[in-house]
PATORZA-797126 format. One record per residue: residue in one letter; x, y, z of N, C-alpha, C in turn. Coordinates in steps of 0.02 Angstrom, whole numbers, padded with zeros to 5 digits, always signed. Layout:
N
AXYZXYZXYZ ...
//
This chain:
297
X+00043-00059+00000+00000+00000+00000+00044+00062+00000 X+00011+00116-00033+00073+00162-00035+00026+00229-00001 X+00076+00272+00026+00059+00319+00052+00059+00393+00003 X+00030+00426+00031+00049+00494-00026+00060+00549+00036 X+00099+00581+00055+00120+00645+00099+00080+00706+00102 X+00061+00733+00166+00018+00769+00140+00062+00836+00147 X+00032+00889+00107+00081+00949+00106+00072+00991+00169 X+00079+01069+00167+00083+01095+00235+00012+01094+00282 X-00022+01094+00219-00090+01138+00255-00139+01067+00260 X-00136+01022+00241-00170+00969+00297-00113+00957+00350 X-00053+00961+00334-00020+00934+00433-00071+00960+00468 X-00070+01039+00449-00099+01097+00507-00152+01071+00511 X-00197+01051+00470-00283+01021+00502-00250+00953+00543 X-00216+00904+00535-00217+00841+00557-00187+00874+00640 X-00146+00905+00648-00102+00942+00720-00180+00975+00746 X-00218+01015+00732-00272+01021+00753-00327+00977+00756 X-00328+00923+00724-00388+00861+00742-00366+00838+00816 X-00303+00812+00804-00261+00780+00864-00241+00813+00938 X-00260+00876+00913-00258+00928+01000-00328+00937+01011 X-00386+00896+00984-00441+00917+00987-00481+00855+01018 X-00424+00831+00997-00443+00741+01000-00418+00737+01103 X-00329+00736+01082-00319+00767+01173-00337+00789+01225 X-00385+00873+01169-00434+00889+01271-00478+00859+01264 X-00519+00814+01215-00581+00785+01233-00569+00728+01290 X-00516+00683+01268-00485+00627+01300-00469+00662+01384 X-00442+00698+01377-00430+00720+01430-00497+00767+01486 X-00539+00807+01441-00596+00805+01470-00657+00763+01501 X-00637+00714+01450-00674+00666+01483-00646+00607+01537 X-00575+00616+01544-00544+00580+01592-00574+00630+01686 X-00563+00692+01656-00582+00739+01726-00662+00737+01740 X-00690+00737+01699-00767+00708+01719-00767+00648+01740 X-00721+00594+01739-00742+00524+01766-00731+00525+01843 X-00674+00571+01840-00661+00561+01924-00689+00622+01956 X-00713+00690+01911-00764+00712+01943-00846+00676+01957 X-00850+00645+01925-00933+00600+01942-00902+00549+01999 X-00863+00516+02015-00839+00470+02045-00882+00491+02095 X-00922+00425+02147-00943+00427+02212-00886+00448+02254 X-00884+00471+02311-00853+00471+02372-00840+00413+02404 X-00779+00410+02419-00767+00342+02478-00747+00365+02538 X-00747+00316+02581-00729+00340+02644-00710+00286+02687 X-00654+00309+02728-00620+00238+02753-00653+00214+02816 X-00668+00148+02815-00700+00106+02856-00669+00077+02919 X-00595+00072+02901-00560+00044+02945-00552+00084+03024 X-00570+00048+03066-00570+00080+03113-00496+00114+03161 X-00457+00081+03119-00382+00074+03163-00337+00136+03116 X-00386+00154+03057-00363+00172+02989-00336+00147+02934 X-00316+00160+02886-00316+00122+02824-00214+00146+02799 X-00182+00078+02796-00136+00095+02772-00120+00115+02689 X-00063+00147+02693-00075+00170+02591+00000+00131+02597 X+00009+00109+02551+00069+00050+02507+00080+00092+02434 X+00168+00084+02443+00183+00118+02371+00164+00064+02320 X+00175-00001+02334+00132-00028+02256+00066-00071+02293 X+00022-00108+02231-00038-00115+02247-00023-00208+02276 X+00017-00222+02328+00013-00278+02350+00020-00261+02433 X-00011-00310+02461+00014-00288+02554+00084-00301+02551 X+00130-00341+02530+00203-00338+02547+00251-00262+02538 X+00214-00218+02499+00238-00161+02488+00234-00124+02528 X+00298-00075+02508+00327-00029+02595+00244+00020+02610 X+00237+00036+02658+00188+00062+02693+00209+00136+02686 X+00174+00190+02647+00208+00241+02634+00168+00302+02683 X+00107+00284+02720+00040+00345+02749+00008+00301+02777 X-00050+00324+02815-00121+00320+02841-00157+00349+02842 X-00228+00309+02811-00276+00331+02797-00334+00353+02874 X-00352+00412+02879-00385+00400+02975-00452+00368+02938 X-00485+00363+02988-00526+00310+02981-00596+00384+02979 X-00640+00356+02908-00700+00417+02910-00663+00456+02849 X-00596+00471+02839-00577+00500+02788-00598+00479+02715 X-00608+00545+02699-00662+00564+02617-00604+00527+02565 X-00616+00486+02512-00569+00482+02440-00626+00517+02389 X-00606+00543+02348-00626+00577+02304-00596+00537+02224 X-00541+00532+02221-00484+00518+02186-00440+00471+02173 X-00475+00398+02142-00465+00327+02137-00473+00296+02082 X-00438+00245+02049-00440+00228+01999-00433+00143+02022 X-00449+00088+02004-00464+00019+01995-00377+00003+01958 X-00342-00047+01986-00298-00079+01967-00309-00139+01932 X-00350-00188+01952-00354-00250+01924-00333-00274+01958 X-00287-00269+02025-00269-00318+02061-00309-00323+02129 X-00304-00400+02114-00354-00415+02188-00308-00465+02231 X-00333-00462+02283-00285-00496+02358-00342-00511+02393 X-00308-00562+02457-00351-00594+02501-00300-00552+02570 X-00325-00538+02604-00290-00497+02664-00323-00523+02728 X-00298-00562+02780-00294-00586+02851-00329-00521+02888 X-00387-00510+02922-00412-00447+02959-00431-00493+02999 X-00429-00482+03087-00455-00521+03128-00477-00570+03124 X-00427-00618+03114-00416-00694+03085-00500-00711+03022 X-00507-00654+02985-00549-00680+02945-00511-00660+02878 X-00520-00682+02824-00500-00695+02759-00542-00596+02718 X-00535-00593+02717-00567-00516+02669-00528-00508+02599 X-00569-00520+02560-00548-00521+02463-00574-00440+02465 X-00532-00428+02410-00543-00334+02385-00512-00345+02323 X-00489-00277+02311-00450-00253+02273-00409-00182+02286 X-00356-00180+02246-00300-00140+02261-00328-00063+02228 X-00340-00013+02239-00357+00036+02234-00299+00097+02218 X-00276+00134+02154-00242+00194+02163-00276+00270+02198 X-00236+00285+02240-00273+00344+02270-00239+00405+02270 X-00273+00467+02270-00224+00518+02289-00268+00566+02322 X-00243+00584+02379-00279+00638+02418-00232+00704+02423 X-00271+00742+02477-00202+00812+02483-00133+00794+02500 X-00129+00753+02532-00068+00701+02574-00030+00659+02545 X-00045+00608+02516-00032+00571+02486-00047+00541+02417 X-00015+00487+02406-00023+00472+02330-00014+00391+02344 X-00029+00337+02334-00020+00266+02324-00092+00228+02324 X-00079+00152+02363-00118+00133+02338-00136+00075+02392 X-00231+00070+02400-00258+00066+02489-00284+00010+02438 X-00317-00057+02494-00353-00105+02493-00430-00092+02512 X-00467-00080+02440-00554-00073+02444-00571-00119+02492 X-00569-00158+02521-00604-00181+02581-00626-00150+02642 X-00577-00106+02631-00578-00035+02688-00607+00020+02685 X-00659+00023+02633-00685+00087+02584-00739+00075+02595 X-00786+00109+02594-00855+00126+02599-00910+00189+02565 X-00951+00183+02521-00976+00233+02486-01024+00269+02545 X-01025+00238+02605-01075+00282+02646-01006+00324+02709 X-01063+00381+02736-01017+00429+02746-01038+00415+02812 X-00963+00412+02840-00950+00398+02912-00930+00441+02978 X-00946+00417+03026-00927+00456+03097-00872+00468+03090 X-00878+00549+03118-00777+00554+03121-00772+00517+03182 X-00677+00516+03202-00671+00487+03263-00658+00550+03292 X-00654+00560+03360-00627+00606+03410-00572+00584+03463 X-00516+00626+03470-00476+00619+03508-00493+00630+03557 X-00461+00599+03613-00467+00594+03678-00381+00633+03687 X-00367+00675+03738-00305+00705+03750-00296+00711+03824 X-00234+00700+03857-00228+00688+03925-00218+00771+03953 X-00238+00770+04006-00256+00840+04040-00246+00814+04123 X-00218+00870+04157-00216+00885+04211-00255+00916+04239 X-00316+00878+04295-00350+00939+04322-00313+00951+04397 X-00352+01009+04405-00310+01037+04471-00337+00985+04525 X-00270+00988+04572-00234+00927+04619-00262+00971+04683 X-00282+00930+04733-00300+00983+04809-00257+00950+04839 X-00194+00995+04872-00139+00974+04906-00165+00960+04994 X-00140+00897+05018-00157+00854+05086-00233+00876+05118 X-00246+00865+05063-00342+00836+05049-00348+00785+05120 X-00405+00785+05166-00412+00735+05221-00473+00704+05194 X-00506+00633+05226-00569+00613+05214-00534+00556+05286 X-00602+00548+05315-00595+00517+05398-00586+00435+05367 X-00556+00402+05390-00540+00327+05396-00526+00317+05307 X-00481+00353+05280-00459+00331+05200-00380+00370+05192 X-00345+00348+05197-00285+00356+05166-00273+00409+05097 X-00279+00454+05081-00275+00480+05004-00210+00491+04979 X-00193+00453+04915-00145+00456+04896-00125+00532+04855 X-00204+00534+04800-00217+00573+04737-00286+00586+04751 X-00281+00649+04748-00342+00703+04757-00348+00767+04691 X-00400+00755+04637-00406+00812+04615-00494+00828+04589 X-00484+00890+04567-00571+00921+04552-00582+00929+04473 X-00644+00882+04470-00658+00895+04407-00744+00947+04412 X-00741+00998+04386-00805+01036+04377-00793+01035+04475 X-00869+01041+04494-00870+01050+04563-00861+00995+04633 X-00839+00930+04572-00839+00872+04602-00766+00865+04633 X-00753+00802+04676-00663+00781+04673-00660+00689+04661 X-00619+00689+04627-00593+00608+04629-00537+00614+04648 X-00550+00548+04714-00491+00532+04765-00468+00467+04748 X-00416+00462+04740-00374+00372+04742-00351+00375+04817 X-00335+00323+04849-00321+00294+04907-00356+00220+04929 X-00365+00208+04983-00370+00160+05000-00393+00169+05088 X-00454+00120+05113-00486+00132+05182-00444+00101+05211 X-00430+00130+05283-00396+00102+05352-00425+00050+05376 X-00393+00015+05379-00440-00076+05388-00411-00091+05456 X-00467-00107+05493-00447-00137+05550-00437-00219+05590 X-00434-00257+05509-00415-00305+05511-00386-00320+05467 X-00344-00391+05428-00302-00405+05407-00331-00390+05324 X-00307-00391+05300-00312-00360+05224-00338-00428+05180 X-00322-00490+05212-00340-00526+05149-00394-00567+05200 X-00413-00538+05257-00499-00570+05268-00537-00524+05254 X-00547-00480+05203-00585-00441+05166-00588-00463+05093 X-00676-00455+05073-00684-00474+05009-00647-00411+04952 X-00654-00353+05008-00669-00290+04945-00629-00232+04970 X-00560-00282+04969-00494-00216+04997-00451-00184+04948 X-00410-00122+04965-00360-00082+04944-00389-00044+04905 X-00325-00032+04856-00332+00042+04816-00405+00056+04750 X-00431+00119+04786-00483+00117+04744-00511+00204+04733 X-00546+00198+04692-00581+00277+04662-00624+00300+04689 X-00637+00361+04716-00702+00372+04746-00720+00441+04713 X-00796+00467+04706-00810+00522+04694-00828+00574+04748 X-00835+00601+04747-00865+00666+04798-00896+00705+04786 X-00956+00754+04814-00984+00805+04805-00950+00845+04848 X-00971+00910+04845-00952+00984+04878-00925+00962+04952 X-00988+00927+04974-00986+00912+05049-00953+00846+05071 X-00913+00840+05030-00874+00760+05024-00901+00693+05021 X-00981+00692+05009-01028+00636+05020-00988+00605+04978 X-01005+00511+04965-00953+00478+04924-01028+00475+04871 X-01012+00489+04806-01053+00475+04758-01042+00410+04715 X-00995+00392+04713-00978+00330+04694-00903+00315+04722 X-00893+00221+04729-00829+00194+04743-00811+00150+04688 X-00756+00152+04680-00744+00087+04625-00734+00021+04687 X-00718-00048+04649-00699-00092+04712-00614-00087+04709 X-00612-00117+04768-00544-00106+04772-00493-00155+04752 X-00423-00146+04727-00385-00177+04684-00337-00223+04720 X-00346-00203+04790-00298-00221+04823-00215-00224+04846 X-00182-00240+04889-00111-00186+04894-00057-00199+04828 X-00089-00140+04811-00031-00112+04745+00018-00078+04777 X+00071-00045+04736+00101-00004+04756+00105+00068+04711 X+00049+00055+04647+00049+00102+04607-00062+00110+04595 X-00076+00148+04587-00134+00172+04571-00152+00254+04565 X-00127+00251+04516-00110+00310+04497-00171+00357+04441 X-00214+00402+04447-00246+00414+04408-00210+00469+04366 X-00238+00449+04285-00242+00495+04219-00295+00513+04199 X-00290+00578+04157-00356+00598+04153-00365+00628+04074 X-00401+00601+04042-00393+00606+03950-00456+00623+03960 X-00479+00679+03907-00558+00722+03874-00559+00724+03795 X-00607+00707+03785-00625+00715+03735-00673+00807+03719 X-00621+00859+03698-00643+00919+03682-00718+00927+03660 X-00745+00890+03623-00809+00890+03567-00865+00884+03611 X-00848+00817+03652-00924+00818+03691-00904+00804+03761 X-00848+00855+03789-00836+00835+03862-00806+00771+03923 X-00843+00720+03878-00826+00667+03935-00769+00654+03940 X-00767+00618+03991-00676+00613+04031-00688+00535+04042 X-00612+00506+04019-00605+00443+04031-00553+00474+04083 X-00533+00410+04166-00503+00396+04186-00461+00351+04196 X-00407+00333+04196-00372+00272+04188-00323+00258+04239 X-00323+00232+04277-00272+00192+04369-00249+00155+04334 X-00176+00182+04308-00126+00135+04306-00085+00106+04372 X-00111+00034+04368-00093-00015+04407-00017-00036+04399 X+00013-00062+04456+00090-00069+04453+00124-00081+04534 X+00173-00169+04541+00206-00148+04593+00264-00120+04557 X+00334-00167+04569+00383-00154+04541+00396-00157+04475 X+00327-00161+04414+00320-00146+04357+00252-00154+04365 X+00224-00097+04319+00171-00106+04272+00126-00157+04250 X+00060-00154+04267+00021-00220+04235-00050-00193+04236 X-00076-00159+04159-00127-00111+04133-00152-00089+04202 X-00212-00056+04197-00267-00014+04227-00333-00023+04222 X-00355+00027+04284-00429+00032+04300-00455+00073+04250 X-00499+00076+04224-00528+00122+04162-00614+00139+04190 X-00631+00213+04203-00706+00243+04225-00699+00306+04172 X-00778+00320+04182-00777+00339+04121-00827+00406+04182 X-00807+00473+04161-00844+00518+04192-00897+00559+04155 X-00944+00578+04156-01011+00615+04135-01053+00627+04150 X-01076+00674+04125-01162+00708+04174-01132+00705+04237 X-01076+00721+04272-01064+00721+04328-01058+00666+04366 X-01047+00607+04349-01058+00544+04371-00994+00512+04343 X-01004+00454+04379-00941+00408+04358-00978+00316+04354 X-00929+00310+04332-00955+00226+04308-00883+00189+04289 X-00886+00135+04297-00821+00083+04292-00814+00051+04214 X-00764+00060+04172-00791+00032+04111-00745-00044+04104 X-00688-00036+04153-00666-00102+04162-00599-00098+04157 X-00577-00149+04180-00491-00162+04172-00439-00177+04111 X-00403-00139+04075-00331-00134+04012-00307-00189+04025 X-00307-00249+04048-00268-00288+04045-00193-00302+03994 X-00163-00258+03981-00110-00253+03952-00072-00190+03968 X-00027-00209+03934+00062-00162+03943+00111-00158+03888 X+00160-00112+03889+00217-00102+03808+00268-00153+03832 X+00288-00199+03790+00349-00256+03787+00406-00217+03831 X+00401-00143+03825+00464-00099+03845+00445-00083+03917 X+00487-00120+03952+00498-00108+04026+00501-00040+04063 X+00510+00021+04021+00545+00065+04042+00468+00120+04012 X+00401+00084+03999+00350+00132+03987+00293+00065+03993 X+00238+00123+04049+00183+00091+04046+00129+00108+04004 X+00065+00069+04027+00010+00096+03999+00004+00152+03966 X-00015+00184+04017-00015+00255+04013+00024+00298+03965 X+00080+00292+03940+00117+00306+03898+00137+00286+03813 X+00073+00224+03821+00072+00215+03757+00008+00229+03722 X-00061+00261+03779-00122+00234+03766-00142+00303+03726 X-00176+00245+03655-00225+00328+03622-00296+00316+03610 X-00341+00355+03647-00389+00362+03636-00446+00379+03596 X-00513+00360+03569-00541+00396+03521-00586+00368+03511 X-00644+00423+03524-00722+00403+03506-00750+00397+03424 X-00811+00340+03428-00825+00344+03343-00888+00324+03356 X-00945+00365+03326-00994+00307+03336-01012+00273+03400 X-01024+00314+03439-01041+00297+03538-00984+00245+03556 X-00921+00218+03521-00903+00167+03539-00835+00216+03564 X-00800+00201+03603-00751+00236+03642-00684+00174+03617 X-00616+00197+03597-00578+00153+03571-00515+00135+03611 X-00487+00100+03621-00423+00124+03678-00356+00063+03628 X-00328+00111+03570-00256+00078+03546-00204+00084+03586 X-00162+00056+03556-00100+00065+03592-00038+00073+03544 X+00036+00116+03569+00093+00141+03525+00135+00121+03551 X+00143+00056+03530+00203+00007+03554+00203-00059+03463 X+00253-00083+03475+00255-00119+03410+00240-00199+03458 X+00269-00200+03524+00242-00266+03546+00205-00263+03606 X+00171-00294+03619+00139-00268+03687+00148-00358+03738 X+00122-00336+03787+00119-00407+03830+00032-00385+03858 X-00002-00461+03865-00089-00455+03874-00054-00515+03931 X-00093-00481+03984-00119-00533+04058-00051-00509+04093 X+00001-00439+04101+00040-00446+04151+00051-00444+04209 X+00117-00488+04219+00127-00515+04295+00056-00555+04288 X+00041-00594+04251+00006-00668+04276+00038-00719+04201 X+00014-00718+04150+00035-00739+04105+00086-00727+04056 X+00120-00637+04057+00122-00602+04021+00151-00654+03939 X+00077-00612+03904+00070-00656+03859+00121-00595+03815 X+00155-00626+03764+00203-00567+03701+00154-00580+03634 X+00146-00498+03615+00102-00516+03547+00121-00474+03495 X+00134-00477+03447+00147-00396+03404+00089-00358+03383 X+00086-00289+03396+00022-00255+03377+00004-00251+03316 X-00037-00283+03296-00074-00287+03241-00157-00255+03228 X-00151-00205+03272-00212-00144+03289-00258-00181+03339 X-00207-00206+03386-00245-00240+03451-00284-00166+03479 X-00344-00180+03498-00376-00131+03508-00446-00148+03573 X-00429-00127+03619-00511-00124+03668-00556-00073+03647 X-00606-00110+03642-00672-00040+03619-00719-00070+03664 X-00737-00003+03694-00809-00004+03747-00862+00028+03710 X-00920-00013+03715-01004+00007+03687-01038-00042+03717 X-01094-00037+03716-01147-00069+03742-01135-00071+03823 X-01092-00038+03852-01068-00055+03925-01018-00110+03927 X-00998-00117+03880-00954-00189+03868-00854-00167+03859 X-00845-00219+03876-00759-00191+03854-00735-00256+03822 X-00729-00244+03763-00708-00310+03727-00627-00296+03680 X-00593-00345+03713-00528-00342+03674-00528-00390+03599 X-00494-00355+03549-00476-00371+03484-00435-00367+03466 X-00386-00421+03437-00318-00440+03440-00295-00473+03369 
//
């Protein structure tokens, strides 16, 4: 087949078909991902981003959990990914947000629009220095709003272990020091120590008695509101690292009435000083709802 050349003045039409041809292609590439639904990340722990579209690839961001995608394109590759010993099939997703650029596992995605989470942040309330209360020992005395929470422990006038419901424990107070609530008691520690984390948005205050003799072994966890207090239950865990407890690794965050309690350690130990079990964090996570405290590992 033979060709014939065309002279100047069709190039110039064919150079203008072909830049015409370009922004259409290209216009209609920006309408696809402008129509695109919204996604939003499901994962509660958040969603990691991977520079290529397999989990063995380096981990480059995180996605928070509730965060908007706008800006995704379908790879073709699909994977089976291990999530709380259940099997979850997806696919590999390219993404790009203000932040970042790579590429998240759709299993974690959701077209419906989700609860943000809220931080919980540790705060000091003011401390009432050699605070008295008749027959209780006070270790830690401070005021939240018009109330006080005291740690210590009652003066027992018998031996400590012919009691069902001895040692170190939480108490509330009104103005007039009435006890509004007690936690039970933990018995002789040598550490019971209260922290005090709020959540800015809607007020409530978690408390947390990190427990400990000559190391660390998790905490008491109450949860304060409407002026009241309530027990939400015991952390049974600690950081592999001897040299930081609880308290120092713990991050907090509400979603959806469910209150979250991670942890920032790469190994942790569950049951210490009884079993201490070694686990690597793999978004081991306690979440309280329903009145419940359930660990997920």
């Amino acid at each position: 087949m033979m060709f014939k050349f065309c002279d100047g003045y069709h190039v110039i039409i064919v150079i203008k078909i072909m830049k015409k041809i370009v922004i259409l292609i290209f216009l209609f590439q920006v309408h696809s991902v402008l129509s695109q639904e919204a996604l939003f990340v499901s994962a509660k722990n958040g969603l990691i981003v991977r520079s290529e579209p397999n989990k063995k690839s380096k981990r480059i961001g995180k996605l928070k959990y509730a965060e908007k995608i706008v800006t995704y394109q379908n790879t073709g590759r699909f994977d089976t990914i291990i999530d709380d010993n259940n099997n979850v099939k997806g696919e590999w997703y390219h993404i790009i947000t203000n932040d970042i650029e790579g590429y998240v596992f759709n299993a974690f995605l959701t077209p419906k629009k989700l609860s943000k989470k809220f931080n919980y942040y540790e705060f000091s309330p003011k401390s009432i220095p050699d605070f008295k209360l008749p027959d209780f020992d006070v270790d830690h005395a401070n005021t939240l709003d018009s109330l006080k929470v005291i740690t210590g422990n009652y003066r027992s006038k018998n031996e400590p272990d012919s009691q069902k419901d001895w040692g170190d424990r939480l108490l509330l107070l009104n103005t007039t020091n009435k006890i509004l609530f007690q936690s039970i008691g933990v018995g002789d520690v040598y550490l019971f120590e209260p922290h005090f984390y709020k959540n800015n948005s809607t007020g409530t205050i978690i408390i947390i008695c990190q427990l400990g003799y000559e190391y660390c072994f998790g905490g008491e966890v109450f949860i304060f509101e409407n002026e009241s207090i309530s027990a939400i239950g015991t952390l049974d865990i600690e950081s592999k690292q001897e040299e930081k407890c609880l308290t120092d690794i713990i991050e907090i965050q509400e979603v959806a009435n469910e209150i979250l309690f991670s942890f920032n350690s790469e190994y942790l130990i569950l049951e210490p000083g009884t079993n201490d079990i070694v686990i690597k964090n793999k978004g081991v996570t306690y979440t309280y709802a329903n009145r419940k405290l359930i660990l997920t590992r």
